[in-house]
Biopython code that builds the backbone (N, CA, C, O; Angstrom):
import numpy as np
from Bio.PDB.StructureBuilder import StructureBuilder

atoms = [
    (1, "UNK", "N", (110.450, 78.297, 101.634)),
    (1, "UNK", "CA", (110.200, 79.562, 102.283)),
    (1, "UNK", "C", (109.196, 80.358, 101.444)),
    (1, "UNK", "O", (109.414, 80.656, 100.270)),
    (2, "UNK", "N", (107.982, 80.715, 102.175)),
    (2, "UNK", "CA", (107.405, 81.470, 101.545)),
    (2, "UNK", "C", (107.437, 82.982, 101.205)),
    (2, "UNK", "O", (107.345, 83.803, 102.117)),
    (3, "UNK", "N", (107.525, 83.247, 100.322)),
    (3, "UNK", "CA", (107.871, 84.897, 99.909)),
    (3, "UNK", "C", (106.587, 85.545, 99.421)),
    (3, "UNK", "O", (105.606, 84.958, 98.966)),
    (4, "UNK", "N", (106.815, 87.335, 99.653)),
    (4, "UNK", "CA", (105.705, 87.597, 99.029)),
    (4, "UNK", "C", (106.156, 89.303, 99.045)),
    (4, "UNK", "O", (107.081, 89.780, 99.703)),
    (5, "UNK", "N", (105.350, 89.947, 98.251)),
    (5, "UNK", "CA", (105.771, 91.444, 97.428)),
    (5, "UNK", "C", (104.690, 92.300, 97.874)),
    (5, "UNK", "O", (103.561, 92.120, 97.417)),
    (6, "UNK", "N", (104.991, 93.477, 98.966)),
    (6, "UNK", "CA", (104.175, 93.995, 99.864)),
    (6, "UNK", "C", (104.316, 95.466, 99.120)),
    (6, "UNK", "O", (105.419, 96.010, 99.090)),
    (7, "UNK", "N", (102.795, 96.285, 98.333)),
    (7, "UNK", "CA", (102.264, 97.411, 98.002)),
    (7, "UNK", "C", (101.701, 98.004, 98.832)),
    (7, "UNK", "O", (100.521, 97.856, 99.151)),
    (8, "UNK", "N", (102.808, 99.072, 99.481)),
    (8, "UNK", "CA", (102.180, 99.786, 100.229)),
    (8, "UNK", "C", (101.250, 101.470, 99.706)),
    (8, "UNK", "O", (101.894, 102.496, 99.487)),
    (9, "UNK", "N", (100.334, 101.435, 99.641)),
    (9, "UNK", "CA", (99.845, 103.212, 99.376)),
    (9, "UNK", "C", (99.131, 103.559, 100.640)),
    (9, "UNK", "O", (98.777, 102.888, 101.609)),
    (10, "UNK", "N", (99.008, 105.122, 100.248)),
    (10, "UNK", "CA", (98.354, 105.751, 100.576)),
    (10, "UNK", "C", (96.810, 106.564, 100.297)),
    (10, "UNK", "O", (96.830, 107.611, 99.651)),
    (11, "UNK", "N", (95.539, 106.039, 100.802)),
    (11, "UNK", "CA", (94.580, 106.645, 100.323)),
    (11, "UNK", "C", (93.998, 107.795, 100.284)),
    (11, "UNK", "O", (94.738, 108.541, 100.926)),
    (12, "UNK", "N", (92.607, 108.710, 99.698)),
    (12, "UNK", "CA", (92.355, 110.104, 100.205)),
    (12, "UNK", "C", (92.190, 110.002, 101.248)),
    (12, "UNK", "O", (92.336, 111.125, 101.732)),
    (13, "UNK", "N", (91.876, 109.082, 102.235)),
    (13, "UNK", "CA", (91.336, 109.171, 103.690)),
    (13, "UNK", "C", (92.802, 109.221, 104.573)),
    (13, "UNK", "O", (92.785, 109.209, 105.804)),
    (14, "UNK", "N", (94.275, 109.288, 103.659)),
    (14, "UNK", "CA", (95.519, 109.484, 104.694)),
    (14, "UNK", "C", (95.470, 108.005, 104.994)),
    (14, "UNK", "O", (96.646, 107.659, 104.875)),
    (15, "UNK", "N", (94.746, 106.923, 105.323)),
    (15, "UNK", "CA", (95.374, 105.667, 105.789)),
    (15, "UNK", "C", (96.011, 104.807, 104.498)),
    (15, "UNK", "O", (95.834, 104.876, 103.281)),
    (16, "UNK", "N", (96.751, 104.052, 105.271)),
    (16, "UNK", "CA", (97.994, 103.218, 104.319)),
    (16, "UNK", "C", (96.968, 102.303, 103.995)),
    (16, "UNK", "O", (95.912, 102.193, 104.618)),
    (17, "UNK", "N", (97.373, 101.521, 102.809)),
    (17, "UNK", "CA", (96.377, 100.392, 102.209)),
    (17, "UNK", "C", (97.188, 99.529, 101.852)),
    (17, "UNK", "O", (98.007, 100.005, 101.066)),
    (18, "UNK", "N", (97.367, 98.282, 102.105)),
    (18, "UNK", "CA", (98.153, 97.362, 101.527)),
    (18, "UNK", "C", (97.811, 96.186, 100.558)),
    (18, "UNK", "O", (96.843, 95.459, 100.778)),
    (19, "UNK", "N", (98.575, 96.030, 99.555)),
    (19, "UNK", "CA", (98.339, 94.994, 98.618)),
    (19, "UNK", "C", (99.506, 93.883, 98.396)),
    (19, "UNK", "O", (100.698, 94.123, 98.201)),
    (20, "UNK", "N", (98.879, 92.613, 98.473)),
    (20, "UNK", "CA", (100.012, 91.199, 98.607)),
    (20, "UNK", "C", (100.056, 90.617, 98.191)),
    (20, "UNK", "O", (99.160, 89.803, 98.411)),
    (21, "UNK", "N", (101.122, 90.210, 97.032)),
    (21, "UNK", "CA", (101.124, 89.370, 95.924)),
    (21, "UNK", "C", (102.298, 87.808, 96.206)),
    (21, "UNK", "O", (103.519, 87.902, 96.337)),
    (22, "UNK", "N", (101.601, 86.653, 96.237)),
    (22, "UNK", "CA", (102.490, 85.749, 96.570)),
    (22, "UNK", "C", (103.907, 85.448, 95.492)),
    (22, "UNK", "O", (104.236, 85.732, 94.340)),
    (23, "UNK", "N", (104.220, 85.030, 96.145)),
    (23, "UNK", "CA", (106.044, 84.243, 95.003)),
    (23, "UNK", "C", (105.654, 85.238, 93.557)),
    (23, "UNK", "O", (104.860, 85.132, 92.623)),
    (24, "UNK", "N", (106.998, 86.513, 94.104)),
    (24, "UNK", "CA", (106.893, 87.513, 93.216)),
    (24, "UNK", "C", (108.199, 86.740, 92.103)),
    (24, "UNK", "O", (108.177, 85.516, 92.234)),
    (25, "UNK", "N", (108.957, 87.084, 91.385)),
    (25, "UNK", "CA", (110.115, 86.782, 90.865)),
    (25, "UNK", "C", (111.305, 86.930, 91.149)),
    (25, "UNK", "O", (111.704, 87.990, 91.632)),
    (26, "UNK", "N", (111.822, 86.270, 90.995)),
    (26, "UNK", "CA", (113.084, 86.303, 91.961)),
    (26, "UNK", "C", (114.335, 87.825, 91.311)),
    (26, "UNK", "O", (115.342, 88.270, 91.862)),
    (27, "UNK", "N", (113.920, 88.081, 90.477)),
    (27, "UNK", "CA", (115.229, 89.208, 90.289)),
    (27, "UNK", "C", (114.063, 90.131, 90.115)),
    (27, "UNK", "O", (114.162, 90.535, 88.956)),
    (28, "UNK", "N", (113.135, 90.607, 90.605)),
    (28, "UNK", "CA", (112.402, 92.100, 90.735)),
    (28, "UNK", "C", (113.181, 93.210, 91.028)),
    (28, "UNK", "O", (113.696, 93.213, 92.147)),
    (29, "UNK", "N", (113.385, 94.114, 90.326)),
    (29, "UNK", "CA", (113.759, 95.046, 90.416)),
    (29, "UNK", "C", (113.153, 96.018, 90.982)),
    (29, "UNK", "O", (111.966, 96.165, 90.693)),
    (30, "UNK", "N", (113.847, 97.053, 92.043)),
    (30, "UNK", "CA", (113.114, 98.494, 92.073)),
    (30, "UNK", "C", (112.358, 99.061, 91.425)),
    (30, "UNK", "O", (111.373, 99.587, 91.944)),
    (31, "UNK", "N", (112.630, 99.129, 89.909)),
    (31, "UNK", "CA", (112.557, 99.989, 88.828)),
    (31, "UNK", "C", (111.003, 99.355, 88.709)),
    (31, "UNK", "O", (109.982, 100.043, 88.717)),
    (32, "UNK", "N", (111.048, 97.978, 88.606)),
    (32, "UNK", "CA", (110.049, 97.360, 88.184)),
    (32, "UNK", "C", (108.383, 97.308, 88.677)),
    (32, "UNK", "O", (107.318, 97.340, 88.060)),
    (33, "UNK", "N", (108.781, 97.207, 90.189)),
    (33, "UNK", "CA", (108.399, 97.564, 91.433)),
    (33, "UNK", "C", (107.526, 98.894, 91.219)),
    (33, "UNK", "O", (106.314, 99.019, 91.399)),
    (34, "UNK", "N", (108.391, 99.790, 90.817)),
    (34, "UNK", "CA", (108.192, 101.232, 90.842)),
    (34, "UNK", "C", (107.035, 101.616, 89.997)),
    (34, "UNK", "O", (106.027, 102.161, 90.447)),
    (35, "UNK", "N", (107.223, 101.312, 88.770)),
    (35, "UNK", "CA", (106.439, 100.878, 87.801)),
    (35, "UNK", "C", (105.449, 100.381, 87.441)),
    (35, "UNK", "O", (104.757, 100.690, 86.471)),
    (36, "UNK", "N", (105.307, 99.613, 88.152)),
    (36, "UNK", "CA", (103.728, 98.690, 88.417)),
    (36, "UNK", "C", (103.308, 99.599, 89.169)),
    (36, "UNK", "O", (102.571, 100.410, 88.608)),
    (37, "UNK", "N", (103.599, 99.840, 90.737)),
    (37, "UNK", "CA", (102.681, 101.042, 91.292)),
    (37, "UNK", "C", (102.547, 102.423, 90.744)),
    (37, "UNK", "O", (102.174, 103.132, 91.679)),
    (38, "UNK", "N", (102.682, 103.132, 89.650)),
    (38, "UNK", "CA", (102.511, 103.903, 89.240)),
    (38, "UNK", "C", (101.613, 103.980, 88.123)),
    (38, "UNK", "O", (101.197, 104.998, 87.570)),
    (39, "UNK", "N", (101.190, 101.943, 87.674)),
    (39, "UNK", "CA", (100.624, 102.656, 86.813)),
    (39, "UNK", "C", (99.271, 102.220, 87.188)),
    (39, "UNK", "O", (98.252, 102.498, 86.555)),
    (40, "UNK", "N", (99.358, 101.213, 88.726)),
    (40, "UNK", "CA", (98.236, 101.420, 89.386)),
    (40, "UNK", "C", (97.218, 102.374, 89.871)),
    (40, "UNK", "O", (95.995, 102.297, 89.745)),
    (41, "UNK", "N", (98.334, 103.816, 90.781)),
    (41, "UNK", "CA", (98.058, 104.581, 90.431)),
    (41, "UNK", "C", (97.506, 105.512, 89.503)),
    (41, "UNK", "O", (96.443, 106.050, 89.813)),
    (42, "UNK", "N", (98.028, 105.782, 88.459)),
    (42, "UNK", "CA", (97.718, 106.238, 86.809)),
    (42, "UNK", "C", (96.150, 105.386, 86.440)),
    (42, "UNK", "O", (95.237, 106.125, 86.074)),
    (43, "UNK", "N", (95.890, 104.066, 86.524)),
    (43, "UNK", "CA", (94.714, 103.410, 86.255)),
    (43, "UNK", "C", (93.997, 103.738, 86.786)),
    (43, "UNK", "O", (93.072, 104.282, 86.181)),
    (44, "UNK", "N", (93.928, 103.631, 88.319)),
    (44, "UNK", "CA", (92.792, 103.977, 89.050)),
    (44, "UNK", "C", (92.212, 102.734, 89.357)),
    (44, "UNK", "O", (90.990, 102.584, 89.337)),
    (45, "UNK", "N", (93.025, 101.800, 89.649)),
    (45, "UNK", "CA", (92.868, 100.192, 89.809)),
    (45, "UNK", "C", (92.083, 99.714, 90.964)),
    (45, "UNK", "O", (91.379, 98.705, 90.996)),
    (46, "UNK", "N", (92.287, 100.545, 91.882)),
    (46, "UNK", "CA", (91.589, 99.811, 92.990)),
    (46, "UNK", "C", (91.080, 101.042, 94.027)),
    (46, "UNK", "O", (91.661, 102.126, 94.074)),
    (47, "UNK", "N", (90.459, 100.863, 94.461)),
    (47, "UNK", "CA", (89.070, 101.690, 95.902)),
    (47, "UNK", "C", (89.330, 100.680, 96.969)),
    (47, "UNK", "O", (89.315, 99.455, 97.087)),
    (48, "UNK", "N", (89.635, 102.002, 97.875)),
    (48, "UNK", "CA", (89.907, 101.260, 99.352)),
    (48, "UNK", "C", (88.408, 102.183, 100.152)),
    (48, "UNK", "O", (87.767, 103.214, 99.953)),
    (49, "UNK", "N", (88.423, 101.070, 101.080)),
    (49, "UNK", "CA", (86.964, 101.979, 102.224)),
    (49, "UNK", "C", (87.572, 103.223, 102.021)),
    (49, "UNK", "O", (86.801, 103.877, 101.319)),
    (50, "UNK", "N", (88.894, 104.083, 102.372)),
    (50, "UNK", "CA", (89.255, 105.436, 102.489)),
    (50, "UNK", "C", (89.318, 106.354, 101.175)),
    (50, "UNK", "O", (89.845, 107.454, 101.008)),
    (51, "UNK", "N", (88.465, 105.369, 100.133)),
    (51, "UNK", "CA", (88.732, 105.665, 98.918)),
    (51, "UNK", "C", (89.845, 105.265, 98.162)),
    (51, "UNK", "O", (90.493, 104.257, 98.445)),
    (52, "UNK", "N", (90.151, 106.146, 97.028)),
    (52, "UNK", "CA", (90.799, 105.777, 95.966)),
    (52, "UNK", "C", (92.406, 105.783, 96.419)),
    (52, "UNK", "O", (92.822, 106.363, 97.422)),
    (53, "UNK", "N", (93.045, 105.192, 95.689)),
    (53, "UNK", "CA", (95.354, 105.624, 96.257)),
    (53, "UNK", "C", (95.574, 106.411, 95.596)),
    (53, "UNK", "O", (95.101, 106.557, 94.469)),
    (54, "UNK", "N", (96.531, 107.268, 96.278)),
    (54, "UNK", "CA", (96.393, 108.670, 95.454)),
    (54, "UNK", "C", (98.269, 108.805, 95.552)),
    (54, "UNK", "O", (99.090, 109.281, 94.768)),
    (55, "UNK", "N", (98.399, 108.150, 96.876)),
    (55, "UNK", "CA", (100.238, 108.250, 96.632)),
    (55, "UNK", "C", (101.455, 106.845, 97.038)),
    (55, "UNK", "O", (101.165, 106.149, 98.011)),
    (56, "UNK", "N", (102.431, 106.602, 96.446)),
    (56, "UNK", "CA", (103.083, 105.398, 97.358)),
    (56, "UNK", "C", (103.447, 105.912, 98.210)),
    (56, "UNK", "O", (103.783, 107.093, 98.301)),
    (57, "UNK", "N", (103.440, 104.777, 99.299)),
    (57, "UNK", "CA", (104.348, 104.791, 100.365)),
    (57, "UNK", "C", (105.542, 103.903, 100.636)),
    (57, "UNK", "O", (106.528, 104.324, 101.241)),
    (58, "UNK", "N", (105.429, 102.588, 100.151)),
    (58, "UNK", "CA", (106.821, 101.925, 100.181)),
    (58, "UNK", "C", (106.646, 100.478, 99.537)),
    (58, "UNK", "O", (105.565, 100.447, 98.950)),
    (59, "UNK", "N", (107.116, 99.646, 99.471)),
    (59, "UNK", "CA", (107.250, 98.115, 98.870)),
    (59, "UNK", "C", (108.058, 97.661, 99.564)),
    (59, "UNK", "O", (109.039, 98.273, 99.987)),
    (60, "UNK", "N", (107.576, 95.710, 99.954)),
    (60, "UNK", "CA", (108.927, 94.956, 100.418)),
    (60, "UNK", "C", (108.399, 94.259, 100.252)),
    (60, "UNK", "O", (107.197, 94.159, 100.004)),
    (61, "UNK", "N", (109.578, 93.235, 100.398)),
    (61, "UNK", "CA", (109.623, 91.680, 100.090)),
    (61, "UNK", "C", (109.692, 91.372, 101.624)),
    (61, "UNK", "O", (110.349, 91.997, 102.456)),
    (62, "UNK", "N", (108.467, 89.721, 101.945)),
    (62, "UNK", "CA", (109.062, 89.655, 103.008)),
    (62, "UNK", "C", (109.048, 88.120, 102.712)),
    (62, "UNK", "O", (108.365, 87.667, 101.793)),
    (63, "UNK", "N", (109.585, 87.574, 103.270)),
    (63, "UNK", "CA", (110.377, 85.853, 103.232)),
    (63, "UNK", "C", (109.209, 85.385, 104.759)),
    (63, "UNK", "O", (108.848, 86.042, 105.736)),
    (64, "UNK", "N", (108.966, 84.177, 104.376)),
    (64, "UNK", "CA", (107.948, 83.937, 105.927)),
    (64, "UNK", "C", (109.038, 81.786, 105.596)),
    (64, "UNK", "O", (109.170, 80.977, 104.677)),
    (65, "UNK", "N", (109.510, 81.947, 107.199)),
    (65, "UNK", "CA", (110.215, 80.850, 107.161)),
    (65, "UNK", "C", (109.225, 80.274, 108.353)),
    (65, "UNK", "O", (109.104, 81.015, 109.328)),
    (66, "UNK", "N", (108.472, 78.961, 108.367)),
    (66, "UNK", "CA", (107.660, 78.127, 109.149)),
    (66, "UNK", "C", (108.487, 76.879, 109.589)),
    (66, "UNK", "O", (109.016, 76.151, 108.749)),
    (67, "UNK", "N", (108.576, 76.673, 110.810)),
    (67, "UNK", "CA", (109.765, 75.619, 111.527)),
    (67, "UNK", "C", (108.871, 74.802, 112.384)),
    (67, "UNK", "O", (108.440, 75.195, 113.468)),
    (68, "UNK", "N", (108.624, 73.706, 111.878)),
    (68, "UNK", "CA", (107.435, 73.026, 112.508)),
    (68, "UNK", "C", (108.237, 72.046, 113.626)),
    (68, "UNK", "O", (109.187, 71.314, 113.351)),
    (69, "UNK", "N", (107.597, 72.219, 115.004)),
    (69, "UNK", "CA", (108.704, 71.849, 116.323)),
    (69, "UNK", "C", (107.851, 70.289, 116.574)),
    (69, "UNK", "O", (108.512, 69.382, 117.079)),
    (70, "UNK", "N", (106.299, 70.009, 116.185)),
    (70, "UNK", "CA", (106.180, 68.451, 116.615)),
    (70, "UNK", "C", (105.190, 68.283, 115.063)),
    (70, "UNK", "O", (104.710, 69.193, 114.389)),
    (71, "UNK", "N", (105.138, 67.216, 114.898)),
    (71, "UNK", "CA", (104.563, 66.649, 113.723)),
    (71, "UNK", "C", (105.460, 66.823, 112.299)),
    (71, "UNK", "O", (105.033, 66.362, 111.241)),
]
sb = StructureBuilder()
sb.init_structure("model")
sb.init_model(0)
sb.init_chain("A")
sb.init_seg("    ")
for serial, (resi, resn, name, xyz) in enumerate(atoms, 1):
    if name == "N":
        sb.init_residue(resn, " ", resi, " ")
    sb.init_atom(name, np.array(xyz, "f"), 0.0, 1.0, " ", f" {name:<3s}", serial, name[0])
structure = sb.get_structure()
């Protein structure tokens, strides 16, 4: 099953920007989570077309299960 660790912000232009990191670790914490985007934030790591991220908006994990029906 493929997994993956979804950064959600917010840019100056108000639109959400997302960032996707494959097979995060398996005991990630909130805290940890939290942490990294803040100090993305704090860096000034990345420029979206709407400009720079200026706030979070949320994180998730999402699991992608593929069920192959012929072959």
């Amino acid at each position: 099953m493929d997994k993956s660790l979804e950064l959600i912000f917010r840019n100056v232009a108000g639109k959400n920007a997302r960032l996707s990191m494959q097979d995060p670790k398996e005991d990630l914490t909130t805290e940890e989570v939290e942490a990294l985007m803040n100090t993305i934030l704090e860096k000034n790591v990345f420029e979206t077309t709407g400009g720079d991220l200026v706030e979070i908006v949320g994180a998730r994990l999402i699991q992608k299960e593929v069920v192959e029906l012929i072959g």
